[in-house]
C-alpha positions as CSV (number, residue, x, y, z in Angstrom):
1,X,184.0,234.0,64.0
2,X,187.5,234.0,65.3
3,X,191.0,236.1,63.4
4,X,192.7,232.9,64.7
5,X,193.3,229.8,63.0
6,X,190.8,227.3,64.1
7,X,190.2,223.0,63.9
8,X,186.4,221.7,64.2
9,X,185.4,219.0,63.5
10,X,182.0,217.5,63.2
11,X,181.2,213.8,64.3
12,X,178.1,211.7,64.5
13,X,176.5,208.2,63.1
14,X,175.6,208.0,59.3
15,X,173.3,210.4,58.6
16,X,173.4,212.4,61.8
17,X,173.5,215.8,59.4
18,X,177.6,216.0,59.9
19,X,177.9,217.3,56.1
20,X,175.3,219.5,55.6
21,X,176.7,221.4,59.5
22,X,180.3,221.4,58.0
23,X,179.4,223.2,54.8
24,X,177.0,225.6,56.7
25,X,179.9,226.3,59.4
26,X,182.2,227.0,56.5
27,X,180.3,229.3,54.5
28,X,179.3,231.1,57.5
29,X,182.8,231.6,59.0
30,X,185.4,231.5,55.8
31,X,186.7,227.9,57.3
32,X,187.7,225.4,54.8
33,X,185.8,222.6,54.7
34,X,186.9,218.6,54.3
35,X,184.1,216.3,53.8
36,X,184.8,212.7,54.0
37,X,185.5,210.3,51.2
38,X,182.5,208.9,49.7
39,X,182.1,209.2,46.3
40,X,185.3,208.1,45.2
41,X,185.7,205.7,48.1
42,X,186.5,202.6,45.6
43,X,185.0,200.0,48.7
44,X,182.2,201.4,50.2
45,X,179.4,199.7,47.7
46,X,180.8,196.4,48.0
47,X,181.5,197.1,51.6
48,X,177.6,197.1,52.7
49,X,177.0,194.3,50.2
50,X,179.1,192.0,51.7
51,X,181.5,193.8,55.3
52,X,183.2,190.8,56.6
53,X,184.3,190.2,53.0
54,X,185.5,194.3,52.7
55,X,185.5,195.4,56.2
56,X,189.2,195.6,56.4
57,X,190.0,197.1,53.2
58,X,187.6,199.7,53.9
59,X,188.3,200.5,57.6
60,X,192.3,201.0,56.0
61,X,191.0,203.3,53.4
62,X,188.9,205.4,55.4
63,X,192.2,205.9,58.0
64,X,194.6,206.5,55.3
65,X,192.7,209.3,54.2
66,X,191.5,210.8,57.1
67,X,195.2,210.4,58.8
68,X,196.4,212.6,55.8
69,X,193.2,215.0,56.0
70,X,193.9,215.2,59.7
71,X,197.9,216.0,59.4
72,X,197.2,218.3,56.6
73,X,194.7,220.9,58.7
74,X,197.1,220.7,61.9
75,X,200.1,221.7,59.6
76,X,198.5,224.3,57.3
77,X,197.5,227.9,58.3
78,X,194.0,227.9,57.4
79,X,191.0,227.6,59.9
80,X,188.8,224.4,58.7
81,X,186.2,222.3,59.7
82,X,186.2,218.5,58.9
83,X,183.4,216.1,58.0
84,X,184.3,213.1,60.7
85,X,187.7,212.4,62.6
86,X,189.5,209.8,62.5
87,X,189.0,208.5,65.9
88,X,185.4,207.8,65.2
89,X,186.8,205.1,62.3
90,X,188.7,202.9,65.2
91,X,187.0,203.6,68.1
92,X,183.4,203.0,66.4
93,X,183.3,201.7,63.0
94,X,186.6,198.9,63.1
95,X,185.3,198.0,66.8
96,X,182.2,197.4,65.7
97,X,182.5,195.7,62.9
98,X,185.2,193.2,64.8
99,X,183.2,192.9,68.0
100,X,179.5,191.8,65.2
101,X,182.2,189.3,63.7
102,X,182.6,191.2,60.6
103,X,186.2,191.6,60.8
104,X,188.7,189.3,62.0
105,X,190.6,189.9,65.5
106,X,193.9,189.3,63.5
107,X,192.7,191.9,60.8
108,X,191.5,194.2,63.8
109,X,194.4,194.3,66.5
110,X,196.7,194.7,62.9
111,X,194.4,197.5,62.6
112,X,194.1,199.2,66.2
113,X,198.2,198.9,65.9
114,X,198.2,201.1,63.2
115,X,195.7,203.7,63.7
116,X,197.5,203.7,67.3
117,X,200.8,204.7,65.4
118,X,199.5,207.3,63.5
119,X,197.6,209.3,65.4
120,X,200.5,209.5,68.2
121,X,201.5,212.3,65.5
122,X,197.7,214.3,65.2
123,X,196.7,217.1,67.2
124,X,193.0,217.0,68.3
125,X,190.3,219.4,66.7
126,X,189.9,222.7,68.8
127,X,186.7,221.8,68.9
128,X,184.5,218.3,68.3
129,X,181.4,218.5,67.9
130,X,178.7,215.4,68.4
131,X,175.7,215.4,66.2
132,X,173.8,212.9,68.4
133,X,170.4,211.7,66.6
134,X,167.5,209.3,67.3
135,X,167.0,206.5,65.3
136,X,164.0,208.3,63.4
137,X,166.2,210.8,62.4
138,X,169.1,208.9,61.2
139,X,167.0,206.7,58.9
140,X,164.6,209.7,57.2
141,X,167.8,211.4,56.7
142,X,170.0,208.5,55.2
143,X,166.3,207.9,53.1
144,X,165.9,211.2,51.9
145,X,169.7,211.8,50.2
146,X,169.1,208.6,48.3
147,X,172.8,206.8,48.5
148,X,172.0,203.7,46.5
149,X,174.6,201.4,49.0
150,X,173.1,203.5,51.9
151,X,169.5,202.2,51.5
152,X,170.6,198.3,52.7
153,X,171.7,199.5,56.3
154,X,169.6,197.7,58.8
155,X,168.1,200.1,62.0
156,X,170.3,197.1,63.7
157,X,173.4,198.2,62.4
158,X,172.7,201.8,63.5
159,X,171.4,200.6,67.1
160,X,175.1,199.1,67.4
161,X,176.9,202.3,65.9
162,X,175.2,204.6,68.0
163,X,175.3,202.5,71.4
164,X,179.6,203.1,70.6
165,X,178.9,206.7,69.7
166,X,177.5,207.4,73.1
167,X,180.4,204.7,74.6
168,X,183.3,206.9,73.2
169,X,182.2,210.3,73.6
170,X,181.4,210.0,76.8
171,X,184.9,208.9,77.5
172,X,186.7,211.4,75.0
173,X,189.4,213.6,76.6
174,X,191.2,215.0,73.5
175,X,189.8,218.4,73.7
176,X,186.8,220.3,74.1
177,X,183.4,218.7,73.0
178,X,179.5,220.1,71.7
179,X,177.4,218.0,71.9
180,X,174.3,219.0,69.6
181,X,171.0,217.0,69.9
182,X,169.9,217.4,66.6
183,X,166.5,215.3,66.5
184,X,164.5,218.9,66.7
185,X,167.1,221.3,64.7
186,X,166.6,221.5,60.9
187,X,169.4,224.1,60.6
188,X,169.3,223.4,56.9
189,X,166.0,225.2,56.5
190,X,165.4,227.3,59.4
191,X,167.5,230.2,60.0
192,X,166.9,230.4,63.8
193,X,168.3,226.6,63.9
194,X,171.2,227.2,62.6
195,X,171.8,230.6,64.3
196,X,171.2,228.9,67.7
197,X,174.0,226.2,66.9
198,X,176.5,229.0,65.6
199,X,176.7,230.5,68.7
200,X,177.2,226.9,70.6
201,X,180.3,226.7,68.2
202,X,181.3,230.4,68.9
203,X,181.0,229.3,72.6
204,X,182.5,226.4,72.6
205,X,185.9,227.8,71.3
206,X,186.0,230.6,73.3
């Protein structure tokens, strides 16, 4: 798409799509792609059993990793795309799960400080782009990939995550933004989908 070397990065609520775009983008354009810890994430499956008891632990996971993900693409020389950024763990996930009483305020402003800290040293994506998605969608979608620790999140819990997806990126001034509405794109399966949304991302980083 570009000779240059290139950040995107793809956000969105749990399943919005934001792996299956980043390893379509990647094959399509020779960017690396970096999907988010999930398999090997050691808390998630006792997070969503019980979050006020893991909500911390997992929240400091997730930004350790993402921190070095994030440091890694901004000082290497290859283009990549990235499955979530790590202002999306602190500015939705840790806020929501302190403001639902699921994390502690001492356990959360001990957070904020820290992901404050760090990512003074990150330089936003070229590009971000927002997989926004109707509740419909999100659920079929988390349904259909069959996560066993997946299937126990309530429509509630989505309601919330998505009321502070549309809170921050309406507010983000990092860098340039797409925002995709992907209720009626199945750029998985149809070609025309996923040509249309190729050249969004073309003209977003021109």
């Amino acid at each position: 798409m570009t000779p240059k070397k290139v950040f995107v990065a793809v956000a969105g609520n749990i399943g919005s799509g934001k792996s299956s775009l980043t390893r379509l983008l990647s094959s399509a354009n020779g960017w690396t792609p970096m999907y988010e810890s999930v398999e090997d994430n050691p808390y998630l499956s006792d997070f969503y059993k019980d979050m006020r008891r893991w909500s911390f632990q997992l929240q400091v996971y997730f930004l350790s990793n993402r921190f070095r993900s994030h440091k890694s693409i901004t000082e290497g020389s290859r283009s990549v795309v990235l499955d979530r950024v790590i202002y999306e763990d602190a500015e939705i996930f840790a806020r929501n799960l302190f403001e639902i009483g699921n994390m502690e305020e001492r356990d959360y402003n001990n957070y904020v400080a820290l992901y404050n800290v760090m990512t003074e040293y990150l330089h936003p994506p070229d590009l971000l782009i927002y997989l926004r998605a109707s509740m419909t969608t999100l659920l079929r979608q988390i349904s259909l990939r069959g996560r066993d620790f997946e299937q126990s999140i309530s429509r509630e819990y989505l309601e919330q995550l998505n009321r502070h997806y549309e809170r921050w990126i309406s507010h983000y001034t990092k860098g340039k933004v797409l925002i995709i509405e992907s209720d009626n794109l199945d750029y998985v399966n149809r070609k025309e989908d996923l040509d249309r949304v190729m050249a969004m991302v073309k003209e977003g980083l021109q």
